[in-house]
C-alpha positions in Angstrom: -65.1 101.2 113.3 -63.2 103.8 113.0 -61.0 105.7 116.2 -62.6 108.2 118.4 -60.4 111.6 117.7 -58.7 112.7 120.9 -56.8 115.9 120.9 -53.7 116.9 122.4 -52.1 119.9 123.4 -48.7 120.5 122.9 -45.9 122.3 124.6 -44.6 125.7 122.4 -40.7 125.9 123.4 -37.4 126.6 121.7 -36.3 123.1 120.1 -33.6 122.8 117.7 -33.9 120.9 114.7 -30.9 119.7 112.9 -28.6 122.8 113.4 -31.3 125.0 114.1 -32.7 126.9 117.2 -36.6 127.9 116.7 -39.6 128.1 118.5 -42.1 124.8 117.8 -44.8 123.1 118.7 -43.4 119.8 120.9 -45.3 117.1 122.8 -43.5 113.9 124.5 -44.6 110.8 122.3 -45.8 109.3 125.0 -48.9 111.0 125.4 -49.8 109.8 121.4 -48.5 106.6 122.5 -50.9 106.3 125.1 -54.0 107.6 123.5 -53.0 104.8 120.1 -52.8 102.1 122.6 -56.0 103.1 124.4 -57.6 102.8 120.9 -58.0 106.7 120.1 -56.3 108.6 117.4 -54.6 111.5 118.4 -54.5 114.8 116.6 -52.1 117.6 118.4 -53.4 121.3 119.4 -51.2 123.9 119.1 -51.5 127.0 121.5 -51.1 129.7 118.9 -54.2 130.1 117.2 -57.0 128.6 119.6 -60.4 128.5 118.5 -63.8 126.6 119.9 -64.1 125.1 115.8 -61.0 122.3 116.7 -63.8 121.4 119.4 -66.2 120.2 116.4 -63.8 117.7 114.7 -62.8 116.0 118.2 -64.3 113.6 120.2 -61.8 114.2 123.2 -59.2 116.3 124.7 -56.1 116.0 126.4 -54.5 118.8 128.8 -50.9 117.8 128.7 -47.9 118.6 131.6 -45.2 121.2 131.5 -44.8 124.8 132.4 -46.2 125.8 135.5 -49.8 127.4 135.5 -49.3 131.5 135.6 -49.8 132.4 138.7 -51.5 135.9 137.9 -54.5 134.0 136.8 -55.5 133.0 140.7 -54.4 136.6 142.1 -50.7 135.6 143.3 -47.2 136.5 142.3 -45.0 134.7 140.8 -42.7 132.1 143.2 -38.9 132.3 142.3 -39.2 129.3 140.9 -41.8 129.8 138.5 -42.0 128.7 134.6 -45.0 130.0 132.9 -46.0 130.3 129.6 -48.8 132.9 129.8 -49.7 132.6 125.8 -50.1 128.4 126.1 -52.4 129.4 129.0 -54.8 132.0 127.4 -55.1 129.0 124.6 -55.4 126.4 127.0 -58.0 128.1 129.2 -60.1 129.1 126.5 -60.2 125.5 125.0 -60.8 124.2 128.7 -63.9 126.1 129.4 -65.5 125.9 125.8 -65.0 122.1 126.0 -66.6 122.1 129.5 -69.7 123.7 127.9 -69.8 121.3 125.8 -69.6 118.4 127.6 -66.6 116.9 125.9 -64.4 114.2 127.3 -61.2 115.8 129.4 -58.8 114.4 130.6 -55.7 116.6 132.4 -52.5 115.2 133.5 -50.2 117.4 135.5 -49.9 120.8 134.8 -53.6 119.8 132.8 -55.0 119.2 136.1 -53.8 122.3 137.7 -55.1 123.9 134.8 -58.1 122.9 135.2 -58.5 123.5 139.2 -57.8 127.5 138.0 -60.5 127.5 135.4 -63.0 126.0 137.7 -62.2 128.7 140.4 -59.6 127.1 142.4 -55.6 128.2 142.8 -52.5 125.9 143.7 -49.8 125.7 145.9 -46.5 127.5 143.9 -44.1 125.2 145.7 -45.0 121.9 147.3 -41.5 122.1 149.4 -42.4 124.9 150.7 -45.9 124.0 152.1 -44.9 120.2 152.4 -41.4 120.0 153.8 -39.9 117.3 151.4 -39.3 117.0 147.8 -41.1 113.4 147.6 -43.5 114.5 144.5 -40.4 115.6 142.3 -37.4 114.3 143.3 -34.3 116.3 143.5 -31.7 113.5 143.0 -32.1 110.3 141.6 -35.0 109.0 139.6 -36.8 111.4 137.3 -40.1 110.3 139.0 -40.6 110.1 142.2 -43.2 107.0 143.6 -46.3 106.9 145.9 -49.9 105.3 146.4 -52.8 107.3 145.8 -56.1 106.9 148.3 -59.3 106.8 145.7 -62.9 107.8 146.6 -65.3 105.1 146.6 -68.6 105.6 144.4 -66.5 108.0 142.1 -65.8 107.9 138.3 -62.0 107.6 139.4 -62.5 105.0 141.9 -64.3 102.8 139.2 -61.6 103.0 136.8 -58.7 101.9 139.0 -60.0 100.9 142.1 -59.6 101.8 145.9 -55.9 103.0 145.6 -52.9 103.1 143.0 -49.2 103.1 143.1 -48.6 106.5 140.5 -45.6 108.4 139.3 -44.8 112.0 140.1 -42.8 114.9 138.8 -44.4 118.2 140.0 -43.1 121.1 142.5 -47.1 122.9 142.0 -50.3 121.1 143.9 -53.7 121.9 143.9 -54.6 124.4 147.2 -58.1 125.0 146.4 -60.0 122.3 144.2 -62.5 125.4 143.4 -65.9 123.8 141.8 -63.8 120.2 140.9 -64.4 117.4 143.6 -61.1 116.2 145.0 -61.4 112.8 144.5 -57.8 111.3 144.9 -55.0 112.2 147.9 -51.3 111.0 148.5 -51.6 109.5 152.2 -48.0 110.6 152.7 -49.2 114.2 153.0 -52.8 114.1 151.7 -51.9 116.3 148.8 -55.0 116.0 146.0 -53.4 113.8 143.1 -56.7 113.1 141.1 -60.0 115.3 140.3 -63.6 115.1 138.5 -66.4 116.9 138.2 -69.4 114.8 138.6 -72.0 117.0 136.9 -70.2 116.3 133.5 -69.7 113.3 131.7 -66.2 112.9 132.0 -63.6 115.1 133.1 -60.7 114.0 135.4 -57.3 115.2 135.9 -54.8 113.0 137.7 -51.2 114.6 139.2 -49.2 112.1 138.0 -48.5 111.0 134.3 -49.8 107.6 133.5 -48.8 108.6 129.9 -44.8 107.4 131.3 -46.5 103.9 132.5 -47.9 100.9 131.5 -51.0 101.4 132.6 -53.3 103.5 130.5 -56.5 102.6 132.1 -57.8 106.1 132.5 -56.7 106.7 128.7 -59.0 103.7 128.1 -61.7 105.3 129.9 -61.6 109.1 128.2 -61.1 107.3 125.1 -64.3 105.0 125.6 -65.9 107.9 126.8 -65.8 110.2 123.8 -66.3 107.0 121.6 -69.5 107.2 123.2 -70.0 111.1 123.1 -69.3 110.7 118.9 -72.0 107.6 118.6 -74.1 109.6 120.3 -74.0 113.0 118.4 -73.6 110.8 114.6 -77.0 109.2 115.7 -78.8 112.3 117.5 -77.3 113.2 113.4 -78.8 110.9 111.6 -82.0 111.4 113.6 -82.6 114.6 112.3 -81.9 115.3 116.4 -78.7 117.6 116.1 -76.8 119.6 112.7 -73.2 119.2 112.2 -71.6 122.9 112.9 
């Protein structure tokens, strides 16, 4: 049987090839690492030229880390240390909410997740230090990744993929201040920060705070992979059925 198609989206930065400086398309292999080993086949989104059709040939999507979220798009200026990429987040936003509609697998990691607290209404936290009082969640010397458990919600989606709690990476300055229409379903005890979100009226979409794409364990890859396995089954036999038309 062949692999469910999971998209990615990728990072649009200055990268130099051989001697060269120029603006590209880049992803961390990890994150196609981690959708392979799930058993999905990965297919990468660039953010210059988004349209819903990429929707039709996927069976999942990915909202991958990096800059921050602009902050424009929930009503605040810009913290001093602020990285946006306003362009990646018009794409980004647009695939988000067309793939909501259509009830297709997400998954968010990161920067995915606080994208997709924005596009459900909610805003974040520009710099965790600054609310917080430590630099725990992205360490300032040291490791790359800092290290903390994560309290999960009993009886939710989360909960039933990796149980009551979970020891996760992190590497993130921005936090989720206001969930908007997203259920908080994951908190770091330390400070009770939200590290992992759903929304339950949907079929699947979650978005963790950490990246599980830099671990071994790629049990919520499994689970958005499995999950859009069953979203294609379902639309080639609704198909076959005379039920549904291919776009």
């Amino acid at each position: 049987m062949s692999r469910p198609v999971i998209g990615i989206t990728t990072y649009a930065e200055e990268a130099r090839f051989g001697l060269v400086d120029t603006f590209a398309a880049v992803l961390p292999l990890s994150y196609v690492h981690a959708v392979h080993e799930s058993g999905g086949r990965a297919v990468l989104i660039t953010p210059d030229d988004p349209d819903v059709d990429i929707l039709y040939r996927i069976d999942g999507i990915l909202f991958t880390g990096g800059s921050d979220v602009d902050p424009s798009l929930y009503g605040e200026r810009p913290h001093p240390t602020a990285s946006v990429r306003p362009e990646r987040d018009a794409a980004e936003l647009f695939l988000l909410r067309a793939a909501v509609e259509a009830d297709l697998p997400i998954f968010g990691i990161c920067r995915g997740m606080q994208l997709m607290a924005v596009a459900y209404g909610g805003r974040l936290h520009q710099h965790l230090p600054d609310v917080l009082g430590h630099h725990h969640h992205r360490p300032v010397t040291g490791p790359k990744f800092g290290e903390h458990p994560v309290r999960v919600k009993p009886g939710t989606l989360c909960q039933s993929i990796l149980g009551n709690s979970v020891i996760v990476n992190s590497f993130h300055h921005q936090g989720i201040a206001d969930p908007g229409r997203l259920t908080p379903v994951g908190w770091s005890p330390e400070d009770g920060l939200i590290e992992a979100m759903e929304d339950p009226t949907k079929t699947f979409v979650i978005g963790v705070q950490w990246h599980p794409e830099d671990t071994t364990d790629f049990r919520l890859f499994a689970a958005h992979v499995e999950a859009s396995r069953a979203r294609r089954d379902r639309i080639r036999t609704m198909v076959a059925t005379g039920r549904a038309t291919v776009p």
